[in-house]
N, C-alpha and C positions, 0 to 999 in steps of 0.2 A: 359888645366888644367883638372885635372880630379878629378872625384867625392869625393874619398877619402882624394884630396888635400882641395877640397870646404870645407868638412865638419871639416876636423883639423883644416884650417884656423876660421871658424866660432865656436867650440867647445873652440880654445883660447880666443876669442873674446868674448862668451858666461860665459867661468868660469873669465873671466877676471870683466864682468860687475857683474855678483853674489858677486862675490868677494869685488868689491868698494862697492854694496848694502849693502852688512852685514856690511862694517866699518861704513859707512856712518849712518844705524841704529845706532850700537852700539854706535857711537861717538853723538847722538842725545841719545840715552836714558841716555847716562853716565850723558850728561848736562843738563837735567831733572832732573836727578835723584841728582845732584850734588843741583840743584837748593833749591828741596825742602825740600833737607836737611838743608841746612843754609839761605835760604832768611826766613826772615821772614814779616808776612803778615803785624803785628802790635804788638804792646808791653802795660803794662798798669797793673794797679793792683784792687785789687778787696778788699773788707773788710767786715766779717763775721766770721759766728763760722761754721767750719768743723762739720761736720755731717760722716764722712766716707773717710776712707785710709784701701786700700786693696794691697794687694801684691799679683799679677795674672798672671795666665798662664799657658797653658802646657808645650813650651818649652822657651820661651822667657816673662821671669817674669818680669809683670811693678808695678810701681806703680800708681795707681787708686784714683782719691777722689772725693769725693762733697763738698760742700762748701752751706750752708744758707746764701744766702747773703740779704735777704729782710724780712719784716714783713706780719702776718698774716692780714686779713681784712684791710687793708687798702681802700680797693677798692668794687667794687659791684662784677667785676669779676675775682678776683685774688684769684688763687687757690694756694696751698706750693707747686706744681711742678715748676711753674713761677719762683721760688724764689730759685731753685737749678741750681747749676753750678757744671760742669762735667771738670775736670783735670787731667793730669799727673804728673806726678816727675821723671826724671831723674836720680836724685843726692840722694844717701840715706842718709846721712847729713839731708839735705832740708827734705824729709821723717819723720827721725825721728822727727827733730824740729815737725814739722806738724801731727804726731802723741799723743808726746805729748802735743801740745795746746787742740787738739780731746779729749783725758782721761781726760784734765782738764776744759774744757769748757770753755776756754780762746778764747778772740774776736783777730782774726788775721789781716792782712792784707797782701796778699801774690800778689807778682811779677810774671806777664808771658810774655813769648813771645809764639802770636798764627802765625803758621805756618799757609803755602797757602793749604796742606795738609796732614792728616796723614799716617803717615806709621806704619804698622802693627805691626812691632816688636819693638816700641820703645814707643809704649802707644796708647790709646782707645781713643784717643781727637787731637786735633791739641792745646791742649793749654796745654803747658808744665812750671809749676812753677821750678826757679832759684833761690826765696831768700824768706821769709817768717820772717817778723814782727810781734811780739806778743804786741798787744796791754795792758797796763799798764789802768789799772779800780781804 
């Protein structure tokens, strides 16, 4: 056998194993990436008065909020950052509702699913509201 046979033999056998490498990646990040799209970590809702809905982005615009979910002094060391919660929306539907409760200073209570993590282009949180109740005073 001679050398030129050696090294075609091994060059097949070389792009052969690169070759299952990159599927094997790929078919491994597909199912990560598939994951953290739709599993979700936990579900649950929250109630308070919105403080802030933004619609953000350079190329991939989300929507943004905060949420007051708690009271001032209650405590010796509770400050009002403690008392904010950070969101996204999805749905601009859900958006608007949640805008205008914000203009109206209406107490809500709004629905999430928190994701295991987030992804950049689809909001600044892993905790994404779906449905948003306006509380009746």
């Amino acid at each position: 056998m001679s050398a030129s046979e050696i090294f075609g033999t091994v060059g097949k056998w070389l792009k052969r194993l690169v070759g299952f490498s990159f599927l094997i990646a790929f078919v491994a990040f597909l199912g990560w990436f598939m994951f953290i799209w739709y599993a979700n970590y936990s579900d649950g809702s929250r109630t308070g008065y919105i403080t802030k809905l933004s619609h953000k982005g350079v190329i991939f615009k989300t929507w943004e909020g905060e949420m007051n979910f708690g009271f001032f002094g209650l405590g010796q060391n509770t400050k009002a950052s403690e008392n904010i919660w950070h969101f996204s929306v999805l749905n601009d539907d859900v958006a608007q509702q949640i805008q205008l409760a914000s203009e109206t200073g209406q107490k809500v209570t709004v629905f999430y699913k928190q994701k295991y993590q987030k992804i950049f282009f689809r909001g600044d949180t892993e905790y994404f509201v779906y449905r948003v109740d306006v509380m009746k005073e």
